[in-house]
VOBA-959482 format. One line per field, with one value per residue: residue number from 1; chain; y, z, x of N, C-alpha, C in turn. Coordinates in steps of 0.02 Angstrom, whole numbers, plus 50000, padded with zeros to 5 digits. Example, Ala and Ser with C-alpha at 12.3 -4.5 7.8 and 13.67 -1.06 7.14 Angstrom:
! residues 2
n [1/2]
chain [A/A]
n.c2 [49716/49888]
n.c3 [50390/50354]
n.c1 [50660/50642]
ca.c2 [49775/49947]
ca.c3 [50390/50357]
ca.c1 [50615/50684]
c.c2 [49835/50002]
c.c3 [50390/50394]
c.c1 [50660/50645]
This chain:
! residues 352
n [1/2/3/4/5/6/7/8/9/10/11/12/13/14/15/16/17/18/19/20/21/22/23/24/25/26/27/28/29/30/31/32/33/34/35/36/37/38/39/40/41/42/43/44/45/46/47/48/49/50/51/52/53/54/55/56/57/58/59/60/61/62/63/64/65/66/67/68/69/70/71/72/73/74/75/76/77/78/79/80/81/82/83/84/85/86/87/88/89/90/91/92/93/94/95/96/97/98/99/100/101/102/103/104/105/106/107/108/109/110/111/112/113/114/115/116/117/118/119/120/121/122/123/124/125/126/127/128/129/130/131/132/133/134/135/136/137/138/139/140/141/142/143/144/145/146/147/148/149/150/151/152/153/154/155/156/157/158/159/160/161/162/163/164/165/166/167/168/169/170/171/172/173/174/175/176/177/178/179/180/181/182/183/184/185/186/187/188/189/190/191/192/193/194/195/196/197/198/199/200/201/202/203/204/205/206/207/208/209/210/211/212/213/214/215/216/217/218/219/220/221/222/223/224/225/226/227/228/229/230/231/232/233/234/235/236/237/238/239/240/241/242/243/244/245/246/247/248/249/250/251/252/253/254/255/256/257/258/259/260/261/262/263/264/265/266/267/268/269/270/271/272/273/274/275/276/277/278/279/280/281/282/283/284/285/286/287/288/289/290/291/292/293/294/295/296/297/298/299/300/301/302/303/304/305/306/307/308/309/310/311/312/313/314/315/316/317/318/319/320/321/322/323/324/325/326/327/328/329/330/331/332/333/334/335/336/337/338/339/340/341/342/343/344/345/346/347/348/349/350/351/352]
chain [A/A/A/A/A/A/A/A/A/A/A/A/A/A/A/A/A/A/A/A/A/A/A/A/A/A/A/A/A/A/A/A/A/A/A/A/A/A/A/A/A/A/A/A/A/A/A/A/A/A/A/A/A/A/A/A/A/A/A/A/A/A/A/A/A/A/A/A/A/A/A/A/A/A/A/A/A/A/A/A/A/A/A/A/A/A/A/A/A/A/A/A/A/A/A/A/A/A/A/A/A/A/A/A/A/A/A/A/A/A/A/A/A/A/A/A/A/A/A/A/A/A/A/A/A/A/A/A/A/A/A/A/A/A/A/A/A/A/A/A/A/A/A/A/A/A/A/A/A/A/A/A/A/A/A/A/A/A/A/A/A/A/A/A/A/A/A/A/A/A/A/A/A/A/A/A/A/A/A/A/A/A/A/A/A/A/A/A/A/A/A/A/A/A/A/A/A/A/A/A/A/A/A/A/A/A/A/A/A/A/A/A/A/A/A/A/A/A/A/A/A/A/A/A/A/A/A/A/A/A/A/A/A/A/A/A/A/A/A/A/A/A/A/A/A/A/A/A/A/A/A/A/A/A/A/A/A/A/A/A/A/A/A/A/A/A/A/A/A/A/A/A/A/A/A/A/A/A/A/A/A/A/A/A/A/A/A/A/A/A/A/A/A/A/A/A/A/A/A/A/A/A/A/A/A/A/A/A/A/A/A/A/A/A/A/A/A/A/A/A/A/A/A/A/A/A/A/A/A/A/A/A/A/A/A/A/A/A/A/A/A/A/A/A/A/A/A/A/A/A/A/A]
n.c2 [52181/52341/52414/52536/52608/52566/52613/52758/52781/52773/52886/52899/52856/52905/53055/53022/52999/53127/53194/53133/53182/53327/53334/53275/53367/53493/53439/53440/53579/53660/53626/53696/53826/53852/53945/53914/53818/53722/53701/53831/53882/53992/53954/53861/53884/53994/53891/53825/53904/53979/53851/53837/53944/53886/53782/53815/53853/53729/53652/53727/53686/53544/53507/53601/53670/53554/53450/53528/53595/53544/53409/53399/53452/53570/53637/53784/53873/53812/53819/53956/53968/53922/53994/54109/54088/54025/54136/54213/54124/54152/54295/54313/54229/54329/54440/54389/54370/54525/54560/54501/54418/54494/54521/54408/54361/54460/54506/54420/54486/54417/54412/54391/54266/54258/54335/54376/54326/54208/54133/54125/54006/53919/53879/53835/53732/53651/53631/53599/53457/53424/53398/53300/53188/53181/53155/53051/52955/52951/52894/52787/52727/52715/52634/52514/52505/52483/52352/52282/52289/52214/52094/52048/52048/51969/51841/51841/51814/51682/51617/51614/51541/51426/51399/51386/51294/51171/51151/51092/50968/50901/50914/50827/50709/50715/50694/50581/50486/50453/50400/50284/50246/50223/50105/50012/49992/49909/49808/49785/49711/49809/49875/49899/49870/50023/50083/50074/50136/50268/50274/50283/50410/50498/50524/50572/50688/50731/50735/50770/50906/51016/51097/51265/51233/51110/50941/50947/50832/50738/50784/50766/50620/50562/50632/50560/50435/50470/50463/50351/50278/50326/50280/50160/50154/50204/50111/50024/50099/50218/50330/50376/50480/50519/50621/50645/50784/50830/50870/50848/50842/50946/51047/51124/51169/51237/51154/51036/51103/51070/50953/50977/51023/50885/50813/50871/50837/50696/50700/50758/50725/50588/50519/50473/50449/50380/50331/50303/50368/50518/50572/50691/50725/50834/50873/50991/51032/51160/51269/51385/51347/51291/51174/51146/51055/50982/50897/50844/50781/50820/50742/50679/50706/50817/50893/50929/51032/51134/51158/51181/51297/51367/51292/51235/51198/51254/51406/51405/51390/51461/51565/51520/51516/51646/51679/51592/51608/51756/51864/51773/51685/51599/51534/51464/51402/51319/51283/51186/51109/50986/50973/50994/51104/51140/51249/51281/51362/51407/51509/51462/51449/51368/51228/51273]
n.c3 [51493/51532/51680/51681/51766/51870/51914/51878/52012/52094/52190/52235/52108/52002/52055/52006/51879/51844/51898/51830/51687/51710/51735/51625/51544/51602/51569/51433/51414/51487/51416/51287/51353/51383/51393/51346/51303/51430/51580/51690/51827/51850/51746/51778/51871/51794/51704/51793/51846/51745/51698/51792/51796/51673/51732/51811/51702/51653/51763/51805/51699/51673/51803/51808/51705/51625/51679/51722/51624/51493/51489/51521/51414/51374/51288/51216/51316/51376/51261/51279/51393/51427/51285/51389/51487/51427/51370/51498/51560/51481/51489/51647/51635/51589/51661/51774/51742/51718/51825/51971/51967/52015/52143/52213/52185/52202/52102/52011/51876/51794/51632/51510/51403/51302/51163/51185/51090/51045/51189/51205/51109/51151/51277/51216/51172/51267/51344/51252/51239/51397/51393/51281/51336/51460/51411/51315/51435/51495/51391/51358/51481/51485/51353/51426/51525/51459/51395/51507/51564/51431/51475/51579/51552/51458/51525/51604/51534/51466/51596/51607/51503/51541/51660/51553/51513/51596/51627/51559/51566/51693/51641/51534/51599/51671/51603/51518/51606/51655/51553/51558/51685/51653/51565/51664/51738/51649/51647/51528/51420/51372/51435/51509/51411/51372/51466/51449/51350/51382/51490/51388/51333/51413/51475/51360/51397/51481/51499/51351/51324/51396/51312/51234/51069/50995/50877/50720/50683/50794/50887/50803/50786/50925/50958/50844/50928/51046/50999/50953/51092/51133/51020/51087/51179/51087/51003/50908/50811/50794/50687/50645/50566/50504/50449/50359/50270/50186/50227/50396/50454/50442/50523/50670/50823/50946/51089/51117/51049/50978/51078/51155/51074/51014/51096/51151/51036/51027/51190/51147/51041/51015/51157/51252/51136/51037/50930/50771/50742/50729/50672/50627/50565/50504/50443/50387/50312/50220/50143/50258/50339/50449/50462/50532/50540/50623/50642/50704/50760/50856/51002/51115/51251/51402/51420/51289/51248/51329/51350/51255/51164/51278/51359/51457/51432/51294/51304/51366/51275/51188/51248/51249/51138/51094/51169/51114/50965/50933/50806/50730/50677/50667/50736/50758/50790/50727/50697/50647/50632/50679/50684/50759/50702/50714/50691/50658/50630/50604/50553/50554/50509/50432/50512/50581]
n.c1 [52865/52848/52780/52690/52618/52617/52754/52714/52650/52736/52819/52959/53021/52966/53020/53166/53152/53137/53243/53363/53308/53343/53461/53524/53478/53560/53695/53682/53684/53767/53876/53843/53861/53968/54103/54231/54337/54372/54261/54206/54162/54101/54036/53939/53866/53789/53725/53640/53551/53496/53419/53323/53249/53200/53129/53023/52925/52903/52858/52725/52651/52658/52607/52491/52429/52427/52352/52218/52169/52214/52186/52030/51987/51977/52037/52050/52059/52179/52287/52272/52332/52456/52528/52540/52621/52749/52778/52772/52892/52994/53022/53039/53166/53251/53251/53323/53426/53449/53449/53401/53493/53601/53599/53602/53697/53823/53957/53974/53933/53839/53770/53640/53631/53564/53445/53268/53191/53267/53267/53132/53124/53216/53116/53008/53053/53091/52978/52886/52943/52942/52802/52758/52825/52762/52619/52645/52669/52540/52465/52541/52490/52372/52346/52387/52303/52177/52198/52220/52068/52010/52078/52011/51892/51907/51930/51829/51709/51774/51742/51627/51576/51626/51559/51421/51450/51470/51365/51279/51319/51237/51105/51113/51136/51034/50922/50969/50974/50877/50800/50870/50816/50678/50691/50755/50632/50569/50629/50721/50831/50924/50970/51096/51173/51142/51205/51315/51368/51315/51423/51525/51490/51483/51638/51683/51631/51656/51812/51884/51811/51862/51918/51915/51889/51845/51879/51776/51726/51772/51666/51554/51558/51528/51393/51319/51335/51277/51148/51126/51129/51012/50906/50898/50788/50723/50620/50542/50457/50496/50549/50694/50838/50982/51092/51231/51317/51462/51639/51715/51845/51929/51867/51835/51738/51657/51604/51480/51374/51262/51222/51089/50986/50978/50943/50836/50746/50724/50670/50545/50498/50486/50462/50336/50255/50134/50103/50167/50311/50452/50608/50731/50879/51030/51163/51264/51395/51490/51614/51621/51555/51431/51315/51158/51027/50848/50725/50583/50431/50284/50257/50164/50167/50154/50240/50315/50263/50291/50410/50490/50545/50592/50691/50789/50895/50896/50906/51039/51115/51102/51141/51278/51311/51299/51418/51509/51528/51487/51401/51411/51341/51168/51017/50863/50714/50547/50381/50243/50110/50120/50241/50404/50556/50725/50858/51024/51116/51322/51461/51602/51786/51917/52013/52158]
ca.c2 [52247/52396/52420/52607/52612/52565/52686/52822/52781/52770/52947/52888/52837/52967/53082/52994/53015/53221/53210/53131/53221/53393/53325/53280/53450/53522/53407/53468/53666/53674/53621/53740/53883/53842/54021/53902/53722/53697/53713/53877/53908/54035/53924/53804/53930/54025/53827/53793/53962/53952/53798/53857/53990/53865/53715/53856/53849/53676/53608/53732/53658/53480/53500/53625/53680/53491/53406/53574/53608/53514/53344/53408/53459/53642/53675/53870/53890/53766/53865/54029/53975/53894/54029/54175/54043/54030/54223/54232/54111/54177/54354/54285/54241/54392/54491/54358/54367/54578/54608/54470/54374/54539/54519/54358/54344/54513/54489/54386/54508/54377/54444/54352/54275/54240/54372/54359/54276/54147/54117/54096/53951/53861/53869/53807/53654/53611/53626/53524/53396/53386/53387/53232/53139/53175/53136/52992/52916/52948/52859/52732/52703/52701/52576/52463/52502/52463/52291/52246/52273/52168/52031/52045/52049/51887/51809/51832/51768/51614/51612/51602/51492/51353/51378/51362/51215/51123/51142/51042/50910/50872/50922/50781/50669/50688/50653/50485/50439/50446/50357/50205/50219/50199/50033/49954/49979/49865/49742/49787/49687/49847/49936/49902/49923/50110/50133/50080/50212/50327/50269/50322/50482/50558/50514/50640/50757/50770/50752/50814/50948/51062/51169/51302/51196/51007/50932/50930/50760/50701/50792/50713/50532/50574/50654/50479/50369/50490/50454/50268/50274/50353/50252/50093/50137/50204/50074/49993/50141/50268/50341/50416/50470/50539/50631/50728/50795/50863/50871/50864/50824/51000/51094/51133/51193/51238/51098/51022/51139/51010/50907/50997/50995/50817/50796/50902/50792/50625/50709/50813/50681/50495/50527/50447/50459/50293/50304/50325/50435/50530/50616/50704/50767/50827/50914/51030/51040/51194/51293/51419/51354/51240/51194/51080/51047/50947/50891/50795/50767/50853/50719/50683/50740/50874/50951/50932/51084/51170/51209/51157/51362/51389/51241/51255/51188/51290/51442/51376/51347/51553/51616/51520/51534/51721/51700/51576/51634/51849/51889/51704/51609/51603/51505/51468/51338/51349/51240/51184/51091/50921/50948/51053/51100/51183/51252/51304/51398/51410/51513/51476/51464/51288/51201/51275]
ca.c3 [51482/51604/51737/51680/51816/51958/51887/51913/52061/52128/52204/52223/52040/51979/52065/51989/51819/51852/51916/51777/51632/51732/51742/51555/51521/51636/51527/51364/51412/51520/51353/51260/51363/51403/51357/51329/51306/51500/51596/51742/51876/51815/51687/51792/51895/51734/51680/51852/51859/51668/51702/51880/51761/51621/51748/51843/51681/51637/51795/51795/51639/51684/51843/51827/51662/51565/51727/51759/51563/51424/51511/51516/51345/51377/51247/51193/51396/51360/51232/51275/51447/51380/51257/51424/51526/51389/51374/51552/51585/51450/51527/51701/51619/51568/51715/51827/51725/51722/51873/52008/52004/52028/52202/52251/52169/52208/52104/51959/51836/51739/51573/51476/51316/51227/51159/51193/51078/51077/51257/51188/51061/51209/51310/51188/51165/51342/51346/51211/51267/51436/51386/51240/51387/51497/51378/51287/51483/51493/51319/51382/51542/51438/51322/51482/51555/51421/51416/51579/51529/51393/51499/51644/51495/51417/51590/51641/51465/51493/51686/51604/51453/51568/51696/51541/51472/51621/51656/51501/51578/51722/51624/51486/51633/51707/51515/51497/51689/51669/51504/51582/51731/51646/51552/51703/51773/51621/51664/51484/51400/51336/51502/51530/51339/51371/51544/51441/51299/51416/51502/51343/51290/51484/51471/51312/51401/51555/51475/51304/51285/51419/51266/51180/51015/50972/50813/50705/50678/50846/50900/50773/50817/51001/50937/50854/50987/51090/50941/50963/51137/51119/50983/51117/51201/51069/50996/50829/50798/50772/50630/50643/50485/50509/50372/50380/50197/50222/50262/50432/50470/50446/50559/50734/50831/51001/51104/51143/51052/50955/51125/51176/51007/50991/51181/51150/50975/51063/51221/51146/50958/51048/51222/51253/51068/51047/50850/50735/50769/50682/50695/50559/50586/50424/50450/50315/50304/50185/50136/50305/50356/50471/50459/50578/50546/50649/50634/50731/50761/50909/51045/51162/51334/51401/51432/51246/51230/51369/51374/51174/51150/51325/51432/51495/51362/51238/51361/51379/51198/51154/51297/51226/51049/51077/51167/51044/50886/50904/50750/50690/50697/50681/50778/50753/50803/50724/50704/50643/50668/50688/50703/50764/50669/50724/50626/50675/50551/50621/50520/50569/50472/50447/50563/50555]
ca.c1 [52835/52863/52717/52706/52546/52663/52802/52682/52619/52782/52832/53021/53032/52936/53063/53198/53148/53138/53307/53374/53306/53379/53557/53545/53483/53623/53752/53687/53674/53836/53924/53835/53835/54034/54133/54309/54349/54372/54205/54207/54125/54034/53959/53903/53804/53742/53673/53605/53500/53446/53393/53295/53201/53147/53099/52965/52859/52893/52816/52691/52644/52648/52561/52436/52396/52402/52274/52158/52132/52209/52161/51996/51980/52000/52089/52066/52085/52258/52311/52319/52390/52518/52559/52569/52681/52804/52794/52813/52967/53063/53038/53075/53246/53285/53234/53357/53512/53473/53422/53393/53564/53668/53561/53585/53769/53845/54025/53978/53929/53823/53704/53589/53676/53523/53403/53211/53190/53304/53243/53073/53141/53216/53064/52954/53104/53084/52896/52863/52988/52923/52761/52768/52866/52711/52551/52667/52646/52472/52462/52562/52445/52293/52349/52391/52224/52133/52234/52188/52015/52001/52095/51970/51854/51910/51929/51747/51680/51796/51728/51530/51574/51630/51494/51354/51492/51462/51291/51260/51335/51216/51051/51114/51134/50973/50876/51001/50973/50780/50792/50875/50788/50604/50733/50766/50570/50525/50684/50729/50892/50940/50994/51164/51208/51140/51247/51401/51350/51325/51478/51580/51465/51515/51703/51679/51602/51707/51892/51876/51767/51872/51953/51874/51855/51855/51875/51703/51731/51750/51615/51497/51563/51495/51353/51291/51345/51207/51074/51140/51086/50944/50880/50885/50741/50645/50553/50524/50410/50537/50599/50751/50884/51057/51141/51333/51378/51533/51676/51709/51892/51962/51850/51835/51676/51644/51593/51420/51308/51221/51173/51025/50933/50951/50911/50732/50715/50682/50620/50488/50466/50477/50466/50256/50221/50102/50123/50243/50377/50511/50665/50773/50938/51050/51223/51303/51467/51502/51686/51639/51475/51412/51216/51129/50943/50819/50653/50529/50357/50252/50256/50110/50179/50137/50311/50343/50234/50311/50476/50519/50569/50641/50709/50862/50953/50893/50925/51096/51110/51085/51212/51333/51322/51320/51483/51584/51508/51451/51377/51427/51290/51076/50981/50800/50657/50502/50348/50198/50028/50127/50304/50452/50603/50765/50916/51079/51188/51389/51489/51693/51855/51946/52070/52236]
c.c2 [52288/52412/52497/52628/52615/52596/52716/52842/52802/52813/52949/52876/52876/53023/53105/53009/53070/53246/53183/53166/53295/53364/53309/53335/53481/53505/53455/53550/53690/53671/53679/53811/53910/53912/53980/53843/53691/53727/53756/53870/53933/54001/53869/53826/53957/53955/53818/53834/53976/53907/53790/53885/53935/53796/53748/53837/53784/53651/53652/53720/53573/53487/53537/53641/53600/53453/53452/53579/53565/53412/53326/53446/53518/53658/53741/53887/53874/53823/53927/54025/53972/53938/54078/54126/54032/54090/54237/54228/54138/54264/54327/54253/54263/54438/54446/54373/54457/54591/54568/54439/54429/54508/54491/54342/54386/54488/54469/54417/54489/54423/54405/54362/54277/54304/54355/54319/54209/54123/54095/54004/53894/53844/53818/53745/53611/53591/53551/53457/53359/53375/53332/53167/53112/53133/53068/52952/52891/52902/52762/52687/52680/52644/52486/52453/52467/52365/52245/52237/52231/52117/52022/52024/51989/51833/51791/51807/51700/51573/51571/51546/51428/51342/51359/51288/51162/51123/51090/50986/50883/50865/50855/50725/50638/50654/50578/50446/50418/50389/50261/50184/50168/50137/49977/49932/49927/49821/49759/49746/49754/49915/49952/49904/49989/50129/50148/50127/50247/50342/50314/50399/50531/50560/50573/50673/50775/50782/50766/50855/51010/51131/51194/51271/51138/51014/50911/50858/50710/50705/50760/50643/50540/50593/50598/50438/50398/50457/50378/50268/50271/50283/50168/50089/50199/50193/50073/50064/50198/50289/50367/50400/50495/50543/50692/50720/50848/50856/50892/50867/50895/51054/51092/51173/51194/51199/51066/51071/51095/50973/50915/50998/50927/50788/50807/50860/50731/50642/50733/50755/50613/50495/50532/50468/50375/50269/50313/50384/50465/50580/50616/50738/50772/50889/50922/51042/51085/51219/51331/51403/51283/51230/51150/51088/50990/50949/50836/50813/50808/50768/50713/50690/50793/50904/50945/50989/51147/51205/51207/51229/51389/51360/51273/51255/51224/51364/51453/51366/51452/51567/51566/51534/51604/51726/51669/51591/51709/51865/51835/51647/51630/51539/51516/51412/51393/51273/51231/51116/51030/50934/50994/51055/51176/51191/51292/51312/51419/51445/51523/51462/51387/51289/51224/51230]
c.c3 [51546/51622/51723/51734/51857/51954/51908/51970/52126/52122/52188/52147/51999/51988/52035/51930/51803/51859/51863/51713/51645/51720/51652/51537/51547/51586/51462/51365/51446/51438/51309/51276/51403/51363/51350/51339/51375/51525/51664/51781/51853/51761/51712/51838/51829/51728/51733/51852/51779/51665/51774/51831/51702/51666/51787/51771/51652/51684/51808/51738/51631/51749/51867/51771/51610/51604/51714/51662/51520/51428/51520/51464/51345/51337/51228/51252/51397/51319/51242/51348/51448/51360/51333/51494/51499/51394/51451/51582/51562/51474/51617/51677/51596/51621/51761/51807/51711/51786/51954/52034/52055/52107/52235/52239/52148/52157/52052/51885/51780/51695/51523/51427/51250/51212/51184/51171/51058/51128/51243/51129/51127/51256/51279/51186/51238/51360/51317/51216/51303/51439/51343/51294/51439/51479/51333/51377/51499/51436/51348/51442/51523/51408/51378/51524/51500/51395/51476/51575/51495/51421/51550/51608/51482/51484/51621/51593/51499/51559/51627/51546/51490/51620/51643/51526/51530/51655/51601/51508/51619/51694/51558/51526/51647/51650/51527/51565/51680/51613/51520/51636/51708/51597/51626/51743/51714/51602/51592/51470/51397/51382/51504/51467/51359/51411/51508/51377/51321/51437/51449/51325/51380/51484/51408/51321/51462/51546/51402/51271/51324/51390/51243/51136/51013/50898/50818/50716/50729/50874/50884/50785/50885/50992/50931/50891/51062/51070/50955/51021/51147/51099/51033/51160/51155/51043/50942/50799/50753/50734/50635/50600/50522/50467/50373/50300/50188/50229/50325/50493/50474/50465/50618/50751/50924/51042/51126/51108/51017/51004/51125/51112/51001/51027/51151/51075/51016/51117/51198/51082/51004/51097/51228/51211/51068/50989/50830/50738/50729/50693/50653/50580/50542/50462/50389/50322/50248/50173/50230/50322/50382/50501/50492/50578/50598/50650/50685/50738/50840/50926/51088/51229/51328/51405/51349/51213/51276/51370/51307/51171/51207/51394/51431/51458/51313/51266/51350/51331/51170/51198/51256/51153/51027/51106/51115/50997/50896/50841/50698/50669/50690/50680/50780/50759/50800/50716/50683/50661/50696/50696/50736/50718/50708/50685/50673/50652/50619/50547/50569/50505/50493/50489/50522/50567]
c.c1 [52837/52800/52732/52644/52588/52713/52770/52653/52662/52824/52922/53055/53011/53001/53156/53211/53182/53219/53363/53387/53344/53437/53579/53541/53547/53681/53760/53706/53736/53892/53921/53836/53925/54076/54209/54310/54339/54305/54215/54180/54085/53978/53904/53862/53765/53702/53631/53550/53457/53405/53323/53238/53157/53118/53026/52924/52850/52843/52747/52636/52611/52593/52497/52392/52376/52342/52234/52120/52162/52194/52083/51940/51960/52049/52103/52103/52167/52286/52359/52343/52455/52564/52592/52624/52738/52825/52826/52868/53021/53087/53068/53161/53286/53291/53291/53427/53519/53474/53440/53457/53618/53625/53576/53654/53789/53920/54032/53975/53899/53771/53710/53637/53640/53470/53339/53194/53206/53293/53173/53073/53166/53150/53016/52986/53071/53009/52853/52891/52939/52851/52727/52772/52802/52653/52593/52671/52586/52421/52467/52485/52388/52283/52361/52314/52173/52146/52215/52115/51970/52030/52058/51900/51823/51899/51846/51719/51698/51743/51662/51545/51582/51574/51452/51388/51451/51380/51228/51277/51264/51106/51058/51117/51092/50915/50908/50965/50898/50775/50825/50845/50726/50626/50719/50696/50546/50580/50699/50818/50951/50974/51052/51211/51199/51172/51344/51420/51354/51391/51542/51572/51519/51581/51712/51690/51656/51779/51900/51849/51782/51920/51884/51833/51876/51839/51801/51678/51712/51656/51553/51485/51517/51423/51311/51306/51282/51154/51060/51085/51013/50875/50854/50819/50700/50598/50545/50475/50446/50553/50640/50809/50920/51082/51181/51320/51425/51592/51717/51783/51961/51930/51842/51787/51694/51588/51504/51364/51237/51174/51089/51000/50919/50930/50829/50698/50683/50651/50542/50445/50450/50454/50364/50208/50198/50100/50164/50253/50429/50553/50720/50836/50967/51108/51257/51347/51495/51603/51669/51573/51465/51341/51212/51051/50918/50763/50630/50469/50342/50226/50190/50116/50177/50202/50336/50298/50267/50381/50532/50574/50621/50661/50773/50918/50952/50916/51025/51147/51133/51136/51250/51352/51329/51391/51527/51553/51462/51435/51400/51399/51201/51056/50899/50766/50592/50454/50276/50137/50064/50214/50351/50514/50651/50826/50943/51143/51265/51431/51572/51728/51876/52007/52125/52281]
């Protein structure tokens, strides 16, 4: 694609152009303005000086009247300038070929071939030419600007999607790390199963979750092999269900949003509950719809009152879901005397 920005910028090339489009004009108007098969002298002054008279209101045209007013949406002002610049060149090349040449080219005897207005019909040719040529650049430039834009755009999204991506890494770390720590303070069997769970859940998270989207599928496998974990230290007490209906093998989701809900389920439901406990999770698998419920119980730590609505994860959870899903998605946690419940509607399109 042609850098029409650095074209214009670029005086020599710019120049270039100008010089160009004249020598084609010259080509075309020398032919036409040729008094005998072979091309004279005389005609190739008459084209040069015809061409002198209609390039005065062209570039006054291009460089003063299309920036000062019709770039500034002066149009009546545009207009009728326009109109008395046409009027004027085509008189300016009448007044040169009666009056001015004898002056300057004693000998030649040249007079105007075209009437007024015929001179006004070319003018307006050239006008409108070089004026299309002009605002079809400006077009051009725009559409490139606005390009760049949207790629500086997309670029900085990208930028923030992977910063919140990975910030979900070390906040899922520090939950697991604590959870085997307060394992290994009660010498538990059950430790070094959870390091090698973990072991697999982080290998997940660090080499396949650096696209956009992952299959649903996988995702969900990883998903329960968290719950797995989980479930090891929390205690005959527990209740916890797990239910996909669905089909989950022909969709694709943007990665990790699930964690943090099921993180704040066992932190906030299990996490120094001294009775029974419970924890519901239910995934919908629709034609364009992807539901994720969760339930649990209100917890007896105090931070399971605290930061349920706005830890980090949940935080973390909303910026991204407004970037991969804009107007794709609702998100809600609500709650009553004994429990919390969150839902998280996904509407995408199946794996192509």
């Amino acid at each position: 694609m042609i850098n029409f920005q650095v074209l214009n910028r670029s005086l020599p090339a710019r120049v270039i152009q100008h010089f160009v489009f004249w020598i084609l004009s010259y080509y075309i108007l020398i032919h036409v303005f040729a008094s005998s098969s072979e091309i004279q002298s005389t005609d190739q002054i008459y084209t040069m000086v015809f061409l002198f008279t209609i390039a005065i209101g062209v570039y006054v045209n291009l460089f003063l009247l299309i920036p000062v007013f019709l770039n500034k949406g002066r149009y009546i002002s545009y207009g009728l300038l326009l109109a008395s610049c046409v009027l004027a060149s085509a008189y300016l090349n009448q007044l040169t070929f009666t009056l001015i040449i004898d002056l300057i080219l004693p000998g030649y005897y040249f007079i105007s071939y075209f009437s007024f207005i015929d001179i006004l019909k070319i003018m307006v040719a050239f006008i409108g030419i070089t004026s299309l040529i002009k605002l079809s650049k400006g077009y051009f430039l725009l559409l490139e600007a606005r390009a760049q834009l949207l790629q500086m755009q997309k670029e900085k999204s990208e930028a923030e999607l992977q910063a919140l991506r990975a910030q979900v890494n070390p906040h899922f770390l520090f939950n697991s790390l604590n959870s085997i720590y307060a394992m290994v303070l009660k010498r538990s069997d059950k430790a070094s199963e959870t390091i090698l769970k973990l072991s697999d859940i982080l290998r997940y998270i660090l080499y396949e979750t650096s696209n956009e989207y992952v299959k649903l599928a996988t995702e969900l496998e990883h998903m329960q092999a968290y719950i797995g974990l989980q479930k090891i230290r929390s205690g005959p007490n527990a209740k916890i269900e797990v239910t996909i209906n669905g089909e989950p093998h022909s969709r694709k989701i943007a990665p990790l949003l699930f964690l943090p809900l099921i993180e704040n389920s066992f932190k906030h439901g299990v996490k120094g509950e001294t009775g029974p406990s419970f924890i519901i999770m239910k995934w919908e698998i629709e034609d364009r719809l992807i539901r994720f419920v969760v339930e649990n119980n209100k917890g007896q730590a105090e931070e399971a009152h605290d930061d349920r609505h706005n830890g980090i994860g949940i935080i973390n959870l909303k910026k991204r879901l407004d970037m991969a899903y804009p107007g794709k998605h609702h998100f809600e946690i609500s709650e009553t005397e004994d429990r919390f419940k969150a839902e998280l509607l996904i509407w995408s399109e199946n794996e192509s």
